[in-house]
C-alpha positions in Angstrom: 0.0 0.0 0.0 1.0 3.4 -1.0 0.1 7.0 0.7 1.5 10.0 0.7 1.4 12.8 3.2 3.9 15.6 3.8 2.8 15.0 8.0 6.0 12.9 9.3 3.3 13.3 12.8 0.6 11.7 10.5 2.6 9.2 9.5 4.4 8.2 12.6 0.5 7.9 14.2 -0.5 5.1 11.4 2.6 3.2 10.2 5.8 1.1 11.2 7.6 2.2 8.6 8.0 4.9 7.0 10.1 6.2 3.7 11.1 9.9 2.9 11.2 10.0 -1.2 13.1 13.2 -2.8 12.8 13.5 -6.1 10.8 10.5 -6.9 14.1 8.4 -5.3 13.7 7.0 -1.7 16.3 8.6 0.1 15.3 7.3 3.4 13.0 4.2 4.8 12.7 3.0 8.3 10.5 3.3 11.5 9.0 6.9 11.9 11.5 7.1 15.3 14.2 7.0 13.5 13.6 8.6 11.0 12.3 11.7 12.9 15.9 11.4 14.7 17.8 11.3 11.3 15.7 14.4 10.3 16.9 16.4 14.0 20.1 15.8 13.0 20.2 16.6 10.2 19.0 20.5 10.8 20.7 23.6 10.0 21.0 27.1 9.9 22.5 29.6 7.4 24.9 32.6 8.4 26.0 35.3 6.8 27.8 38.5 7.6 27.5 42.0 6.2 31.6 42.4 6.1 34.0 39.4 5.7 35.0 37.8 8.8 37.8 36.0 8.9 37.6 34.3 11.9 34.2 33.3 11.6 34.3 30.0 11.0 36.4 28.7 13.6 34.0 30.8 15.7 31.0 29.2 14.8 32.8 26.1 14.9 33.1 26.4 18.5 29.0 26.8 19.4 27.9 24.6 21.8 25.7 22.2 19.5 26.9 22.8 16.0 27.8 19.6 14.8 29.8 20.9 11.9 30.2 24.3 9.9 30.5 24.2 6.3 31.2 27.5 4.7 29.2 27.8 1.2 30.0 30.9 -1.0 29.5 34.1 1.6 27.2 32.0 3.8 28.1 28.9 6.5 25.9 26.3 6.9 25.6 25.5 10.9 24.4 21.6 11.3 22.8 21.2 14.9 20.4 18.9 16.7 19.0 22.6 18.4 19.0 25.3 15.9 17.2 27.2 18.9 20.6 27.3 21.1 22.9 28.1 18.1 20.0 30.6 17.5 20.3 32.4 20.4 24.2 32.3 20.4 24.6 34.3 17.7 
């Protein structure tokens, strides 16, 4: 059986399993737990800065839950599990 809802809460209330599909490929299937923890993980924030800073990234580096920085043009890409705290950090 196949339905489709953009409600991972949906979801997670009426199946076992569970499969994210991007693109019309399945880029993730498993139970809704974890793949809601996948998807925490996986969050992330954008930064950028009116004037260069060049010791911004080893700054942000150093966040409390920033799991890795990747700097992308003139903006860095924060990955955290609490977008909130790196938020309210900056």
């Amino acid at each position: 059986m196949f339905i489709t809802t953009h409600n991972i809460e949906e979801a997670s209330q009426m199946y076992g399993r569970i499969a994210i599909i991007n693109y019309s490929i399945i880029a993730a299937i498993d139970t809704p737990e974890k793949i809601k923890r996948t998807i925490k993980s996986l969050q992330s924030m954008e930064v950028s800065f009116e004037e260069p800073q060049a010791e911004a990234l080893k700054h942000l580096e150093n966040f409390p839950k920033s799991s890795e920085v990747i700097k992308e043009g003139d903006e860095f890409r924060i990955f955290t599990d609490d977008p909130t705290s790196i938020y309210s950090s900056i």
